[in-house]
C-alpha positions as CSV (number, residue, x, y, z in Angstrom):
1,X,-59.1,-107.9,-103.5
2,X,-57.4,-109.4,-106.4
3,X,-56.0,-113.1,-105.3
4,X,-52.8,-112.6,-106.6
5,X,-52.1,-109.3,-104.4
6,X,-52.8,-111.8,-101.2
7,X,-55.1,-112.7,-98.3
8,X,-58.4,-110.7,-97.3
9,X,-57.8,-108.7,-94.9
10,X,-60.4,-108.8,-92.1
11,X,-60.6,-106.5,-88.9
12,X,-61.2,-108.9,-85.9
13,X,-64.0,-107.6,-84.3
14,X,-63.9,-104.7,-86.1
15,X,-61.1,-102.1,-85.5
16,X,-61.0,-103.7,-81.8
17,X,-57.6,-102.0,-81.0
18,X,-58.8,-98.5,-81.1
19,X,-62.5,-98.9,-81.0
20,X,-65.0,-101.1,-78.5
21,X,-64.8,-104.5,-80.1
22,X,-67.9,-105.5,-82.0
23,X,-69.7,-102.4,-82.7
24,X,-70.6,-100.7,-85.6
25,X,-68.2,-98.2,-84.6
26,X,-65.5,-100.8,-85.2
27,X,-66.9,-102.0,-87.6
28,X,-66.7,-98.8,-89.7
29,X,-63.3,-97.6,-88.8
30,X,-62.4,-101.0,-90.2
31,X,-63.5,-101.0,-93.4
32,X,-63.2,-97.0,-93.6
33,X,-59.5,-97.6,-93.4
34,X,-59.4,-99.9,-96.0
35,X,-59.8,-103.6,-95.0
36,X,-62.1,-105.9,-97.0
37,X,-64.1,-106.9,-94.7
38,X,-64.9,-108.0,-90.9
39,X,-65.1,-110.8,-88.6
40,X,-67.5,-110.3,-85.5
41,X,-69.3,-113.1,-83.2
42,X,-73.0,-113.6,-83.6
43,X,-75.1,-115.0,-80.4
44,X,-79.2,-115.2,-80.1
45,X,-80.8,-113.0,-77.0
46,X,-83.4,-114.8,-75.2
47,X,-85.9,-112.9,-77.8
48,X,-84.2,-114.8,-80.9
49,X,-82.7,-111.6,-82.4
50,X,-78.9,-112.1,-83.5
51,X,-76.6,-110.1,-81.5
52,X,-73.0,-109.3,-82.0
53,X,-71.1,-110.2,-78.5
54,X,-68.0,-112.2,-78.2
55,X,-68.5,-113.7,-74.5
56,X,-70.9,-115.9,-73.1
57,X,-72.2,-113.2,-70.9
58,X,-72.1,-108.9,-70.9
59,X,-69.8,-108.3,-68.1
60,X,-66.6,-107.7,-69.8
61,X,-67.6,-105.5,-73.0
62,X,-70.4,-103.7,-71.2
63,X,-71.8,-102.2,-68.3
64,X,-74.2,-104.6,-67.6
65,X,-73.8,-108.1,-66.1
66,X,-75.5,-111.7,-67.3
67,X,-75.2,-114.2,-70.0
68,X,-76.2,-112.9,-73.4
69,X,-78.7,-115.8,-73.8
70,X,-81.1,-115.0,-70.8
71,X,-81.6,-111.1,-72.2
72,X,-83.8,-109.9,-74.8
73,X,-82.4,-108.1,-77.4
74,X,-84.0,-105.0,-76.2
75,X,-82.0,-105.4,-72.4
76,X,-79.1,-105.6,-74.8
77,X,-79.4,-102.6,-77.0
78,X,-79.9,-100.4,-73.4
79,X,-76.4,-101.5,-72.4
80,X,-73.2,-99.2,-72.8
81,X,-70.6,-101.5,-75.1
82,X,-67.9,-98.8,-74.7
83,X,-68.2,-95.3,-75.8
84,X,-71.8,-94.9,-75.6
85,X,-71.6,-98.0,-78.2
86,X,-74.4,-100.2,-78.3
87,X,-74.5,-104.3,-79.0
88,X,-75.6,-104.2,-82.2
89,X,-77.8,-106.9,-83.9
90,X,-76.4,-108.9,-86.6
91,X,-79.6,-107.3,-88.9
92,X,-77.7,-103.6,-88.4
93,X,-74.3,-104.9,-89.8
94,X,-75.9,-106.4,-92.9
95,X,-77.7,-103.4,-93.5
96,X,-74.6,-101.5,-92.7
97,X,-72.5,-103.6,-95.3
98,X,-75.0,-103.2,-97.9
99,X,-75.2,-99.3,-97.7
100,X,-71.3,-99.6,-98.2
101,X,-72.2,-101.9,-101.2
102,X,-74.0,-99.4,-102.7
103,X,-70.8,-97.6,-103.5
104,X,-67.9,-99.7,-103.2
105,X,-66.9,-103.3,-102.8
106,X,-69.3,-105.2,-100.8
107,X,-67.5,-106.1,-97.5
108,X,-66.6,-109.8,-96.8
109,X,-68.2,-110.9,-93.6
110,X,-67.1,-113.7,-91.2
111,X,-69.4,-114.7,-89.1
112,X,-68.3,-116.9,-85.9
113,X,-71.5,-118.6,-84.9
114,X,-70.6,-119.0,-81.1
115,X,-73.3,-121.1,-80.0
116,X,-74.8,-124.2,-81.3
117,X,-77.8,-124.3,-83.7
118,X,-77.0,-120.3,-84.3
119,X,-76.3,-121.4,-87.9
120,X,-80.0,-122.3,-89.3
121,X,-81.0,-119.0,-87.3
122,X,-78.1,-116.6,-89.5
123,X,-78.8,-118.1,-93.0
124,X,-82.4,-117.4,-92.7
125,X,-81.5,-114.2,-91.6
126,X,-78.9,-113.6,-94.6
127,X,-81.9,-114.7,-97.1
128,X,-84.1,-112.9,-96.2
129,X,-82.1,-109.6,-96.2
130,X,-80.7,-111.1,-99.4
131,X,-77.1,-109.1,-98.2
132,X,-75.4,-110.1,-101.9
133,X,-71.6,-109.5,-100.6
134,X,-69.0,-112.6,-99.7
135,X,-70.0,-114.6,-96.3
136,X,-68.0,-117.1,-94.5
137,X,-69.3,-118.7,-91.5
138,X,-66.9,-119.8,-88.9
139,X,-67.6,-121.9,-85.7
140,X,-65.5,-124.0,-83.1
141,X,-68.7,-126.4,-82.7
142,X,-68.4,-128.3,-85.7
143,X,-71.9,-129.8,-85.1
144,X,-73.0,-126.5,-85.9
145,X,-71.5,-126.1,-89.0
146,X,-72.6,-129.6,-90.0
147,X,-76.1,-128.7,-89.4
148,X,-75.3,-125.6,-91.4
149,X,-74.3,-127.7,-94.3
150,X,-77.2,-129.3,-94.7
151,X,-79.1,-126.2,-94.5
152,X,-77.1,-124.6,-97.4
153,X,-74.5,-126.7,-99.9
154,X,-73.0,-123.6,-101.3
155,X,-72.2,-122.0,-97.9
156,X,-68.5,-120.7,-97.4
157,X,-67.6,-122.7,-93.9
158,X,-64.4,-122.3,-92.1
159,X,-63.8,-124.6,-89.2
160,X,-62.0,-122.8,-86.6
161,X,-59.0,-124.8,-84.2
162,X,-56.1,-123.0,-81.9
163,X,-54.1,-125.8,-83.1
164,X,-53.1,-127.9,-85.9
165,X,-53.6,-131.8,-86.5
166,X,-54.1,-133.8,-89.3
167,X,-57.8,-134.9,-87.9
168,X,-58.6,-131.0,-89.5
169,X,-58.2,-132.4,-92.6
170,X,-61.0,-135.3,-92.2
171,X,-63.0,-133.2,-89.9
172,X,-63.1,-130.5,-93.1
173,X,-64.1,-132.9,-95.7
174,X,-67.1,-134.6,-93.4
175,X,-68.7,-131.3,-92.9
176,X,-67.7,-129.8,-96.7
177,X,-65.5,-126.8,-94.9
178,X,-64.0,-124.8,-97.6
179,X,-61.1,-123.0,-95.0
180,X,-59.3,-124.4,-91.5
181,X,-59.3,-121.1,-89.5
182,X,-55.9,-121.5,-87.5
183,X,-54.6,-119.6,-84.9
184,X,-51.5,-117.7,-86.9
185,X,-49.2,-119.7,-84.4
186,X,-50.1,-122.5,-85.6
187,X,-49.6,-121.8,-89.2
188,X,-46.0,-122.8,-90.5
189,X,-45.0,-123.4,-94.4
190,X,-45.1,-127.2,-93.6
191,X,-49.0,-127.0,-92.4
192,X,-49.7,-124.3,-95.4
193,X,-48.3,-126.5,-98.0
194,X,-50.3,-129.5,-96.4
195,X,-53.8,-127.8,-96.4
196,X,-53.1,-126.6,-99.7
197,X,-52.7,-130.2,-101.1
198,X,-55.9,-131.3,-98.8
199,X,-57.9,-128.6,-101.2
200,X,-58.6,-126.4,-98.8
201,X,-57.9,-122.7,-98.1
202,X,-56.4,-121.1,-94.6
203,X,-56.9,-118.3,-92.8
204,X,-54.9,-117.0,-90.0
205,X,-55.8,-115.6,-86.6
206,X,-55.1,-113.1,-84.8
207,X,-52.7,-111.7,-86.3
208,X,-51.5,-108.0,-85.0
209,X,-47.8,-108.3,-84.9
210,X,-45.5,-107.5,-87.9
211,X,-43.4,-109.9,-88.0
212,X,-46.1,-112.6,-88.3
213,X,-47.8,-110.3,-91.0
214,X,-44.9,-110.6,-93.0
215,X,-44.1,-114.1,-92.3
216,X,-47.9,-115.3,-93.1
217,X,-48.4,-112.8,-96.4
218,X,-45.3,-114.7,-97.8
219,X,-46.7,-118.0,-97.5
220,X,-47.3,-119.9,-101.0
221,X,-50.2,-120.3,-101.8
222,X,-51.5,-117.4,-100.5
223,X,-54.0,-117.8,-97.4
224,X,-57.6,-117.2,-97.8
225,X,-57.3,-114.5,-95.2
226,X,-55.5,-112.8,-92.5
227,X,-57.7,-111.5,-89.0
228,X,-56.3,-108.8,-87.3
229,X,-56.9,-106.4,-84.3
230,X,-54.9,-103.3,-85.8
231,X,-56.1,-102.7,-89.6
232,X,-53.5,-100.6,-90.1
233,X,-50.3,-102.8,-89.3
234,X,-52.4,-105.3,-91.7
235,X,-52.5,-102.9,-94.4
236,X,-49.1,-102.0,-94.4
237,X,-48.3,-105.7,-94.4
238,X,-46.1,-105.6,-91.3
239,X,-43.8,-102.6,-92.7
């Protein structure tokens, strides 16, 4: 997307409003509808493979019950995510985003790593599928995204908060964060204008009503990005 025209515009778990959150079937309707790109929540099975889940455990996105960590990625692929949707791996979504690459934008990826020392595990995965689009990895456990850092100096790091505080700020420059990731509440022209100065970019989430589309799109400078459940009411930039 061309800066000046405003935030990325990234489908929150996909297309999670009509489509089971955090499959590839959200993940397509997404980016088929015109978004630039996703966010989705990356978690290692009990076999070490990267899977896609939001929760801790299965029981509220599938049919199965128990925490994601104590079931191989194989007991997680044979569960029903909605739809006949499965939990896919992060490895299918890169490859997913780089078939779309092949004729069109590459899709920007966020990548909340949920839990700790996920991050060394995802950028050895990102190398060595060498996906060439934009990545951002996002985490509430800033240990993790310090050990992340000094894993990779160039990586695109966004430190996630429901609130805002000045301590973001500090917290930001001693891991090398490049965004604060704010729930859109907590995002006022005051806290924009503040960030800004601090160097840093801001992205807003979730943000599905109009209103606060509107309100956050007209912020100055514009925010890195915008994360929303309903691509299309982010598209139409709350009209």
């Amino acid at each position: 997307m061309d800066r000046a025209r405003g935030p990325l515009l990234l489908g929150h778990r996909g297309a999670m409003a009509a489509e089971p959150e955090n499959t590839l079937r959200a993940f397509r309707r997404a980016i088929d509808l015109g978004l630039d790109g996703l966010e989705c929540d990356v978690q290692r099975a009990a076999d070490g493979e990267l899977v896609l889940i939001h929760d801790d455990t299965v029981d509220r996105t599938t049919d199965g019950t128990g925490s994601v960590g104590s079931l191989t990625s194989g007991a997680l692929a044979a569960l029903d995510a909605g739809g006949g949707e499965r939990i896919p791996t992060l490895a299918a979504l890169l490859a997913y985003a780089a078939d779309v690459a092949r004729t069109g934008p590459a899709p920007f990826l966020n990548l909340e790593l949920k839990m700790p020392g996920v991050g060394p595990d995802t950028l050895a995965l990102l190398d060595r599928v060498g996906y060439a689009g934009p990545v951002a990895l996002s985490s509430f456990d800033y240990p993790t995204l310090v050990e992340t850092r000094r894993l990779d100096s160039a990586a695109e790091l966004w430190i996630l908060s429901s609130t805002w505080s000045e301590e973001l700020i500090a917290q930001a420059g001693a891991i090398g964060a490049t965004c604060l990731d704010l729930r859109h509440g907590a995002i006022t022209a005051e806290v924009a204008a503040r960030v800004a100065e601090a160097g840093l970019g801001l992205v807003a989430w979730t943000v599905n009503e109009p209103e606060d589309i509107r309100r956050l799109r007209a912020l100055r400078p514009p925010l890195r990005a915008l994360i929303g459940n309903y691509p299309e009411r982010l598209l139409a930039g709350g009209d």
